[in-house]
C-alpha positions as CSV (number, residue, x, y, z in Angstrom):
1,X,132.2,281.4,245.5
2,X,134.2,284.7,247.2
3,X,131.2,284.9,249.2
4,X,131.5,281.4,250.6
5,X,135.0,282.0,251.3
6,X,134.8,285.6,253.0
7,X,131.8,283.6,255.1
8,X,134.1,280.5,255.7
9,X,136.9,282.9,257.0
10,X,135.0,284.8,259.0
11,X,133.5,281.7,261.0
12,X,136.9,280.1,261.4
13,X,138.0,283.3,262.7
14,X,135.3,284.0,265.2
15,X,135.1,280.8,266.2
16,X,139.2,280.7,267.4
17,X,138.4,284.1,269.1
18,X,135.2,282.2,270.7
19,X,137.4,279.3,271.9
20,X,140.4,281.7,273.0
21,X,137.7,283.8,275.4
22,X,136.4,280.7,276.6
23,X,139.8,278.9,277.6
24,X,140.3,279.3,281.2
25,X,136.8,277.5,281.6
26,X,137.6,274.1,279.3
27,X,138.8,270.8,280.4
28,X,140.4,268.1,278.6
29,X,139.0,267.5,275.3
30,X,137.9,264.4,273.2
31,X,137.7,263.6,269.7
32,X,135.2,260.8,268.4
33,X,135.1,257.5,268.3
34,X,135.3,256.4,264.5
35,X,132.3,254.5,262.9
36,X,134.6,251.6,262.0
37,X,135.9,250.7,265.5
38,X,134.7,247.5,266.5
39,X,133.2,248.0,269.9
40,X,130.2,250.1,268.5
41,X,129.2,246.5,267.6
42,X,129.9,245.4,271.4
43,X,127.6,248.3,272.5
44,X,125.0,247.1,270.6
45,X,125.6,243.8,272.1
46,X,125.7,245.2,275.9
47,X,122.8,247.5,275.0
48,X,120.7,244.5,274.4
49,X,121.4,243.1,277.5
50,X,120.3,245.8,279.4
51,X,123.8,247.1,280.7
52,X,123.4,250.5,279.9
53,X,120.9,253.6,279.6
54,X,122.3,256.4,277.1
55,X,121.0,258.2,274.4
56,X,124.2,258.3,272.8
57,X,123.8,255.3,270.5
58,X,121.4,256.7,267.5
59,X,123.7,259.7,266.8
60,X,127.2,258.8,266.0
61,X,130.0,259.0,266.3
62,X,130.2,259.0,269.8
63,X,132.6,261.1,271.6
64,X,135.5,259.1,273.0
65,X,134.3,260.5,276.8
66,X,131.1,259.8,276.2
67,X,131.8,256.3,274.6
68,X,133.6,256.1,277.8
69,X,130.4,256.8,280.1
70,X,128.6,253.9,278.6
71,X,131.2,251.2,278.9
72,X,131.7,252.3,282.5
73,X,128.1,252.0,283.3
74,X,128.7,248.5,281.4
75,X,131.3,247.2,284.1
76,X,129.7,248.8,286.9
77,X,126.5,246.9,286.3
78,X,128.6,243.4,284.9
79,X,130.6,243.9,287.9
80,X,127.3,243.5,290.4
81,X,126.5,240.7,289.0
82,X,129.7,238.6,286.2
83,X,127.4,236.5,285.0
84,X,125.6,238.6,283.3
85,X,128.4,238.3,280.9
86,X,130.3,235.6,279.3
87,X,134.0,235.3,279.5
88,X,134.5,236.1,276.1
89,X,132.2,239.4,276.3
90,X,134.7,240.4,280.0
91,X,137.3,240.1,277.5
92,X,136.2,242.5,275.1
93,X,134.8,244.7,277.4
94,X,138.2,244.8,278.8
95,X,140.3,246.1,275.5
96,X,137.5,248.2,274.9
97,X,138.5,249.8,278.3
98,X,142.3,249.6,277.2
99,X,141.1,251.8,273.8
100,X,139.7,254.8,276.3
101,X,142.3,254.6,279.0
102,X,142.7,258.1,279.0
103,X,138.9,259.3,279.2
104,X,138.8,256.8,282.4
105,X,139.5,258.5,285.9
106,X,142.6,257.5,287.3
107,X,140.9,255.6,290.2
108,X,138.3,254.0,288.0
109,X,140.5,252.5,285.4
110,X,141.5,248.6,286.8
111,X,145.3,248.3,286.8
112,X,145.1,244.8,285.2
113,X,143.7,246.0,282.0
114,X,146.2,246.5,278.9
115,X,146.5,249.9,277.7
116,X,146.3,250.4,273.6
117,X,149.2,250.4,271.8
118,X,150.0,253.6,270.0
119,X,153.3,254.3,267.3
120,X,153.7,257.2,269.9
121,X,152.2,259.0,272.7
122,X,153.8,262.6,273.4
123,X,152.1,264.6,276.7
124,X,153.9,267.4,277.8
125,X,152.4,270.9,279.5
126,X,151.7,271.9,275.7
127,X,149.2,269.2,275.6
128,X,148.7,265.4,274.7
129,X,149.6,263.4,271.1
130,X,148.7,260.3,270.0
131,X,149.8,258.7,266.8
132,X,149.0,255.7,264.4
133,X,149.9,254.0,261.2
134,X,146.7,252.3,260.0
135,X,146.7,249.9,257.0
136,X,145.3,247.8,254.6
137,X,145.4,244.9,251.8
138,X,142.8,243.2,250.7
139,X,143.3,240.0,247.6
140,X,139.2,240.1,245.9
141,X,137.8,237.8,243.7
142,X,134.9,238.4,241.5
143,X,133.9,235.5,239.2
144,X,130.5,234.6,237.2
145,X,128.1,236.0,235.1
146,X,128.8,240.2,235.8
147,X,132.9,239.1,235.5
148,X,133.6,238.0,232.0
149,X,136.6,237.5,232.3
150,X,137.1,236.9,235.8
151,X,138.1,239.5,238.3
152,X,141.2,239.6,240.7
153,X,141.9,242.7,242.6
154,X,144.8,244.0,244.9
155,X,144.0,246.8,247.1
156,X,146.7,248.0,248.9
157,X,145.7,250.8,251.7
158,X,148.0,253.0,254.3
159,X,147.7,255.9,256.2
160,X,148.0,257.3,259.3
161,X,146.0,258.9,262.1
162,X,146.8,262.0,264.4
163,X,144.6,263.1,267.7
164,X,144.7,264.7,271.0
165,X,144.4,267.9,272.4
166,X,146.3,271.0,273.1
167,X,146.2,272.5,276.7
168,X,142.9,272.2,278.1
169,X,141.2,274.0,275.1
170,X,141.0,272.0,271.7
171,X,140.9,268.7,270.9
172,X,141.9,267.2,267.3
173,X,141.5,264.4,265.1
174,X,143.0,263.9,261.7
175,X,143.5,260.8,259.1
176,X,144.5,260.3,255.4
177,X,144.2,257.0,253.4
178,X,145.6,256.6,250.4
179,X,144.5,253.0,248.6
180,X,146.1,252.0,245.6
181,X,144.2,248.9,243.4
182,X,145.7,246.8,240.3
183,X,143.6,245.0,238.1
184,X,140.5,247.1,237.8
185,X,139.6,247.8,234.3
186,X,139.7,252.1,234.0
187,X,142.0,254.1,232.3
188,X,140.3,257.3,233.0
189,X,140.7,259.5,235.9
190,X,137.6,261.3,237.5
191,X,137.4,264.6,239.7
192,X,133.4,265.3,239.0
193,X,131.7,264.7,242.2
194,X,128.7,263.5,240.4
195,X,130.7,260.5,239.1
196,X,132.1,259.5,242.8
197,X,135.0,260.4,245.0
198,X,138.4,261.4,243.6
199,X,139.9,258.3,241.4
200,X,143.7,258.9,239.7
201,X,145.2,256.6,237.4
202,X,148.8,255.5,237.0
203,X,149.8,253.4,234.9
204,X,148.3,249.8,236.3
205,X,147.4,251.3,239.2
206,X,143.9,253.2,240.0
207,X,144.6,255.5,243.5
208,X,141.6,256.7,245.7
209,X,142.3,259.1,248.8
210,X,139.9,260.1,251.8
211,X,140.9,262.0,255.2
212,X,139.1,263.2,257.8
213,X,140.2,266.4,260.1
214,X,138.2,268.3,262.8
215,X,138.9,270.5,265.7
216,X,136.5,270.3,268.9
217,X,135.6,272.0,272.0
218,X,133.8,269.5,274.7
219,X,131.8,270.9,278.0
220,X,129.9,268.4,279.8
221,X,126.5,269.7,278.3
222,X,128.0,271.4,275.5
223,X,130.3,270.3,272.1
224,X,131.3,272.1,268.9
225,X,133.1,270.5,266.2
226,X,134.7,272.0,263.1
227,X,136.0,270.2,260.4
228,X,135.5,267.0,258.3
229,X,133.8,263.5,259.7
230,X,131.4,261.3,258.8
231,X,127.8,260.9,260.4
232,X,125.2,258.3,260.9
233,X,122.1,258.7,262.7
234,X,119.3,256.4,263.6
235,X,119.3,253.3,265.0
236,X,119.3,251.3,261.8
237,X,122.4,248.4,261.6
238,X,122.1,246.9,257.5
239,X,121.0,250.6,256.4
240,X,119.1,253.9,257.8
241,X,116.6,255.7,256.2
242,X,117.5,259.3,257.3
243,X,121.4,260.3,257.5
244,X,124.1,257.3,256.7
245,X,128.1,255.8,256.2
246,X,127.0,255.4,252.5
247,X,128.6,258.6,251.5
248,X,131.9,260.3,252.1
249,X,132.8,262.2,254.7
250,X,131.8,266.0,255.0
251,X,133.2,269.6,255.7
252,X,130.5,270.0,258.6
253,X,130.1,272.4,261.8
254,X,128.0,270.8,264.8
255,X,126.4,271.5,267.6
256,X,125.7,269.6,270.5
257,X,123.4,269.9,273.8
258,X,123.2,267.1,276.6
259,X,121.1,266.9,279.9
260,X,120.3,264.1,281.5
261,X,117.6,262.8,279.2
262,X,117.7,264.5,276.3
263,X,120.6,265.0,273.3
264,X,120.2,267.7,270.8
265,X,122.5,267.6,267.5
266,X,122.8,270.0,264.9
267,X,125.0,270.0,261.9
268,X,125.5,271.7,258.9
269,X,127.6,270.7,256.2
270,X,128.9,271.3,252.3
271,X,128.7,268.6,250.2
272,X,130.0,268.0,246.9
273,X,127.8,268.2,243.5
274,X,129.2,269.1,240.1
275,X,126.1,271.4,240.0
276,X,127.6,273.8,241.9
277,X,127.3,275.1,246.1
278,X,124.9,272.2,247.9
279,X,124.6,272.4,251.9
280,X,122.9,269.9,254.3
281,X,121.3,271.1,257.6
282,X,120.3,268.2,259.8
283,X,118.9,268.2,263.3
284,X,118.1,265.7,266.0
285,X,116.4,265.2,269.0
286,X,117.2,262.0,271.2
287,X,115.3,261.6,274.5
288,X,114.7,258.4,277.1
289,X,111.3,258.4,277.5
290,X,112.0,255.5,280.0
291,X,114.7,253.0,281.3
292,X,115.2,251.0,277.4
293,X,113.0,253.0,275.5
294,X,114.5,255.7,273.1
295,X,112.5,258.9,270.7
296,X,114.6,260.0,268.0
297,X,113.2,262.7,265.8
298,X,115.1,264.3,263.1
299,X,115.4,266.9,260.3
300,X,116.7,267.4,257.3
301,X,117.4,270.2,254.5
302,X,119.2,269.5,251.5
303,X,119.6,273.2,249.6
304,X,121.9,275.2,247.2
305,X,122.9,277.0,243.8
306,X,123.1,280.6,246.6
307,X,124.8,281.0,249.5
308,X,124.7,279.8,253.1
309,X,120.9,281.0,254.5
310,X,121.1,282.0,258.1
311,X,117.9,280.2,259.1
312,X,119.5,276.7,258.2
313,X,122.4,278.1,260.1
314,X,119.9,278.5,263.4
315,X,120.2,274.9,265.8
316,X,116.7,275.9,267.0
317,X,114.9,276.5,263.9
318,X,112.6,274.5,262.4
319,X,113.3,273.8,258.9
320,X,109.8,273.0,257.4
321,X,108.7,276.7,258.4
322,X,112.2,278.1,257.3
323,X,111.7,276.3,253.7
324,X,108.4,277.9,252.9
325,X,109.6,281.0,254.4
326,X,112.7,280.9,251.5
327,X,109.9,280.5,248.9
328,X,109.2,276.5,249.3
329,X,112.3,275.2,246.9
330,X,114.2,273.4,249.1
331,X,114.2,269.5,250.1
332,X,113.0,268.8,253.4
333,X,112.5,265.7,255.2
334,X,111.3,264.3,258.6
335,X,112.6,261.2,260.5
336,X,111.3,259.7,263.7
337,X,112.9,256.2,265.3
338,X,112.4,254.3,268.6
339,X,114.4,251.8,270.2
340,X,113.3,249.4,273.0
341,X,115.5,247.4,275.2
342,X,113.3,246.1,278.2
343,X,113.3,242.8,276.7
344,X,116.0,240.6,278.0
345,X,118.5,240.8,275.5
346,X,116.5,241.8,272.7
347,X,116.6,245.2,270.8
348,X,113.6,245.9,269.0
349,X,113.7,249.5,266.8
350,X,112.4,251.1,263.7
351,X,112.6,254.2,261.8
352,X,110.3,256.6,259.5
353,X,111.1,259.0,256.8
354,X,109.2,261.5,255.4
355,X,110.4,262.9,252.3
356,X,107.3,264.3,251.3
357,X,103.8,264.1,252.5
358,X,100.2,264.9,251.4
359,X,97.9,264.7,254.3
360,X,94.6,264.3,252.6
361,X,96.3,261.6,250.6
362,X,97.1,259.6,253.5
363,X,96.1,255.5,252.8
364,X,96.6,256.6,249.4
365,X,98.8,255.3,246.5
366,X,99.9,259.1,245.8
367,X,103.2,259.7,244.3
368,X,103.8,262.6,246.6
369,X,103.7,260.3,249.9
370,X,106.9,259.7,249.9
371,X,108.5,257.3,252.3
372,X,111.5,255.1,253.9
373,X,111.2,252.7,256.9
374,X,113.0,250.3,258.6
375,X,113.1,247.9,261.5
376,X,114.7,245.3,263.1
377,X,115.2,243.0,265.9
378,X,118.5,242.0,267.6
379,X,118.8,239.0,269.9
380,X,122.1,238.5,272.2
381,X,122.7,235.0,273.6
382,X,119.3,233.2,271.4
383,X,118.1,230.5,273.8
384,X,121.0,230.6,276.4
385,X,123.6,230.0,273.6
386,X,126.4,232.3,274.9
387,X,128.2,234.7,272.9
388,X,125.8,234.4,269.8
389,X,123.7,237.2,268.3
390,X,120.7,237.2,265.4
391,X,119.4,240.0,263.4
392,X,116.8,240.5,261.6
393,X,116.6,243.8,259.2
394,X,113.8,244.7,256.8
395,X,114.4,248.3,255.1
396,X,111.8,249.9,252.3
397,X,112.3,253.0,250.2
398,X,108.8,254.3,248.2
399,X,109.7,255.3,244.7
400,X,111.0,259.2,243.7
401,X,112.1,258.9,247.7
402,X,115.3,261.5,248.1
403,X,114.4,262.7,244.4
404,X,114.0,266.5,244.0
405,X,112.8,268.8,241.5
406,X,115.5,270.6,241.3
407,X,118.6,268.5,240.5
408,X,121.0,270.6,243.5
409,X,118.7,269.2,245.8
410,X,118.4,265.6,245.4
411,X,119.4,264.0,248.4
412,X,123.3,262.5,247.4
413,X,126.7,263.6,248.6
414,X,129.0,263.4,245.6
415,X,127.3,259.9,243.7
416,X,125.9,258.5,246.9
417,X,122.6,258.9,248.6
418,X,123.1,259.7,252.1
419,X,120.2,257.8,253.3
420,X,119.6,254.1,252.3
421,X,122.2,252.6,250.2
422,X,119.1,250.9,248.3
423,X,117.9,254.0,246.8
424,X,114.1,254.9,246.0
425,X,112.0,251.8,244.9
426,X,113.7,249.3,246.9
427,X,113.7,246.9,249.8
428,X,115.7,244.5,251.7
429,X,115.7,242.0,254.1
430,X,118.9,240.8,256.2
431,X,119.6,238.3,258.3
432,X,122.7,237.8,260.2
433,X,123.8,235.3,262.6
434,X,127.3,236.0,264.6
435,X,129.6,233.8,266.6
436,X,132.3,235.4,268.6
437,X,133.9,232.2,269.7
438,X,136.4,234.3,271.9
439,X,137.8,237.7,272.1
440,X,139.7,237.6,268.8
441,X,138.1,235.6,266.8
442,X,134.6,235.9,264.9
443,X,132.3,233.8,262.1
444,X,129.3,235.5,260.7
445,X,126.9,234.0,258.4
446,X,124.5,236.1,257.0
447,X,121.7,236.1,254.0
448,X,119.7,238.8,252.3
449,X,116.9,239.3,249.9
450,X,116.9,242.7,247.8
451,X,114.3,243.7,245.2
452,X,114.8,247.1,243.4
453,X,112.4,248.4,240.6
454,X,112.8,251.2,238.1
455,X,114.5,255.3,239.2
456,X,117.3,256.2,241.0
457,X,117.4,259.4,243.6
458,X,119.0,261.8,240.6
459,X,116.3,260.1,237.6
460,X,112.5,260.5,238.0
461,X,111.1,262.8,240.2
462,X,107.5,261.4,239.7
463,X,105.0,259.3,237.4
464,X,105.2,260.1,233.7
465,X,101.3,259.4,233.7
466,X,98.8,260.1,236.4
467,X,99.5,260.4,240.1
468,X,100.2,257.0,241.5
469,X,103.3,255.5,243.0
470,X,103.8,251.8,242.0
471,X,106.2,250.3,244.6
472,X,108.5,248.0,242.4
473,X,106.8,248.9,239.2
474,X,108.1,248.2,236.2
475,X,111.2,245.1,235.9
476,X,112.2,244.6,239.2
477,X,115.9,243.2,239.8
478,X,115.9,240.5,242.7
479,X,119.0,239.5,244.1
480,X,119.7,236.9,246.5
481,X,122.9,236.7,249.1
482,X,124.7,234.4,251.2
483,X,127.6,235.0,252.9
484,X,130.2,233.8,255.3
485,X,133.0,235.8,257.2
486,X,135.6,235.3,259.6
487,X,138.0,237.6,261.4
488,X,140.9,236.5,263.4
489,X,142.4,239.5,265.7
490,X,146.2,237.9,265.6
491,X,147.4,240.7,267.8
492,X,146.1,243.1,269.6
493,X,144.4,245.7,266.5
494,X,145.8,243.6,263.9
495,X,143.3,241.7,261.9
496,X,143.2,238.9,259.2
497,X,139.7,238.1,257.8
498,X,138.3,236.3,255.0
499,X,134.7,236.2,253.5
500,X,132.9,234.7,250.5
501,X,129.7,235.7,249.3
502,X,127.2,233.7,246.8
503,X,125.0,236.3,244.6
504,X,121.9,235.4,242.5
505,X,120.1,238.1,240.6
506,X,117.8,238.3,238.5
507,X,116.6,240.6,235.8
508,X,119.9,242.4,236.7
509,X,120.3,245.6,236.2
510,X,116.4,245.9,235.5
511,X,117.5,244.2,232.2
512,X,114.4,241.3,231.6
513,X,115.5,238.0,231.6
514,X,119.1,238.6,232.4
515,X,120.1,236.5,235.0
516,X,123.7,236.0,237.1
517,X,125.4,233.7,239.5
518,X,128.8,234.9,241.1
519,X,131.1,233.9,243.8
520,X,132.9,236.5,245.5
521,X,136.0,236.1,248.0
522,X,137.6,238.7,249.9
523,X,141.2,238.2,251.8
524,X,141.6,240.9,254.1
525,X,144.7,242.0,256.7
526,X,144.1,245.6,258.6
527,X,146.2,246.9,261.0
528,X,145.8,250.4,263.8
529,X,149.1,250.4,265.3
């Protein structure tokens, strides 16, 4: 553990000396664009259209200047021609423009367009400060068979957010939640990462915290970032097979590289086990191999129980050599995804992961063929109905898929798998249909089929007996989902939504016979003010 810290030092220490040398050279920098903003939603949207060509979109977050790049290249092109766009989607577009203000030129940035509101905005020769209260409450509902007696929640969430950059040589981002829920059933607190984030009881009241912090340093072909963030790559929308929002955030340090037609990204991160030090490395290689058609390929190392090895530290290296080079005990995997967009508005994309493979097994039902795919099709404006979109989502996970050998290793940051949310032995299919009747207001309806057989990524590693994988063997739960949302933006960044949900399963929790019906409702106002 001194070793990790001497090491951690030492980098923070070299790297402030790196950015101090560097200074006269760097410009104005920018922080990311968080995973929960709305308009990554829009860009799918525009992307579909055809508005834009970037390789930005299958490794986020996005950089607010990038993010900026693509929404420029989106009212360039909608400018050319306005009906390419609906008045509803000019409207979005245009508070989407009012959210990066300041990464727009002065020239370029229409004087119509409302700026974002802030709590305050400081800019003086030291440098430029933003700052935002962000909040939550949510009323939830759980009632049928899995809530006997019926469950009412309060969650009650607020927070606030701090970014910017000082002179022309680091940028900054920082947030802290704090959400406090009455009604839940616990009376026991819980600090072991292998049972889930931080949860502290208080009387009535069950608290759960999460922040995010980082420092950057932003060239046009070149980005570091040091700190704490959250990552999802690959072009998957329900789920992704590779690296995901289905765990926490990380302490991380990337790397990124950018030319006109190819994105490298390289991270490295600690994550949290009870079983002691457990690091990812994860790179990623994003390239337009024409106008609307996108390669990603990826890799990943999940490693630990001994310190930080210099070869996962390398960007360039490539991980499946390094492994068997550190004595073959580590948890590799390969990912490799491709979008096309040269359909009028129509995405089409899908995504492999290789946890494990035997190449003279291949065709095979071998256990060590390990697997995860995904893909899906998105349609904007079906059949000349404006401001509509469908998608279609099927995800599958093979069994002992992100299980290890050795426990460090399994694929999971703190309780969650950091891939697909369904685990190994799974799969899915989602449907969603969306309505944004005009800029503030939304209705999505959306239904889902999910089967999930016997393990989970920290239980068996392979068959008890022989060598074969059995997708969905032994009692498979089924579930079935409908759902209905709607969210109403009553001011600008201040939202009210409400959602119901009808579930159906069946042999739940892999239990034979044991069926459930339940109705869940969710009341929901956020603010970012």
């Amino acid at each position: 553990m001194n070793s990790e810290r001497t090491f951690l030092k030492q980098f923070y220490c070299r790297m402030q000396t790196f950015f101090f040398l560097l200074s006269p050279l760097l410009f104005s920098q920018t922080v990311n664009m968080p995973l929960d903003h709305w308009g990554y939603k829009f860009l799918s949207r525009m992307e579909a259209k055809g508005l834009f060509n970037s390789h930005e979109l299958r490794a986020r977050p996005i950089p607010r200047d990038r993010y900026a790049d693509v929404v420029a290249q989106i009212y360039e092109n909608a400018s050319r021609d306005p009906e390419l766009l609906s008045r509803t989607d000019w409207q979005l577009l245009e508070q989407l423009m009012g959210d990066l203000s300041d990464e727009f030129a002065r020239d370029k940035f229409p004087a119509q367009i409302s700026r974002e509101k802030h709590l305050f905005r400081v800019q003086d020769q030291v440098g430029l400060f933003y700052g935002d209260l962000v909040g939550a409450q949510s009323i939830i509902s759980n009632r049928g068979g899995q809530y006997d007696p019926p469950q009412l929640l309060s969650e009650t969430t607020l927070g606030g957010q701090l970014r910017g950059h000082i002179g022309n040589t680091v940028g900054f981002f920082a947030q802290a939640r704090n959400s406090m829920t009455r009604g839940e059933d616990r009376d026991d607190e819980s600090f072991n990462p292998d049972e889930g984030s931080p949860v502290v009881v208080s009387g009535a009241n069950i608290f759960r915290d999460q922040a995010t912090a980082y420092f950057v340093w932003d060239k046009p072909w070149l980005r570091l970032e040091v700190g704490r963030d959250e990552f999802d790559w690959g072009p998957g929308y329900h789920g992704g097979a590779t690296l995901t929002r289905n765990a926490p955030p990380v302490d991380n340090v990337r790397f990124s590289v950018r030319f006109r037609s190819i994105k490298f990204s390289y991270m490295h991160a600690w994550l949290r086990s009870g079983l002691g030090a457990k690091y990812l490395a994860a790179h990623r290689l994003d390239l337009i191999l024409l106008r609307g058609l996108y390669l990603g390929l990826a890799e990943t190392v999940i490693y630990g129980d001994r310190n930080v090895e210099l070869s996962y530290l390398n960007p360039l290296m490539l991980y499946h050599v390094a492994e068997h080079h550190l004595g073959d005990k580590d948890n590799n995997n390969l990912a490799v995804d491709l979008t096309y967009t040269r359909i009028p508005n129509v995405t089409l994309y899908g995504e492999w992961f290789i946890d494990d493979m035997t190449s003279t097994k291949i065709g095979s039902n071998y256990y060590g063929n390990k697997f995860a795919f995904l893909c899906g099709v998105s349609w904007a404006d079906p059949c000349k109905l404006k401001n509509v979109d469908i998608r279609a989502e099927y995800g599958r996970v093979s069994p002992y898929v992100y299980t290890h050998w050795d426990s460090i290793n399994i694929y999971t940051h703190y309780d969650k798998v950091i891939g697909h949310w369904l685990g190994p032995n799974a799969d899915t299919f989602y449907l969603e249909l969306g309505w944004q009747l005009s800029r503030d207001f939304r209705v999505e309806l959306n239904a889902e089929h999910v089967r999930k057989g016997a393990g989970e990524a920290d239980t068996t590693t392979r068959p008890a007996e022989g060598d074969r994988q059995d997708f969905l063997r032994g009692v498979v739960e089924s579930r079935n989902l409908f759902g209905l949302q709607m969210v109403d933006q009553i001011r600008r960044d201040i939202f009210v939504g409400l959602s119901y949900t009808y579930r159906e399963a069946r042999n739940l929790w892999q239990e034979e016979g044991l069926m459930s019906v339940d109705h869940l409702v969710r009341f929901n106002f956020s603010f970012n003010w």
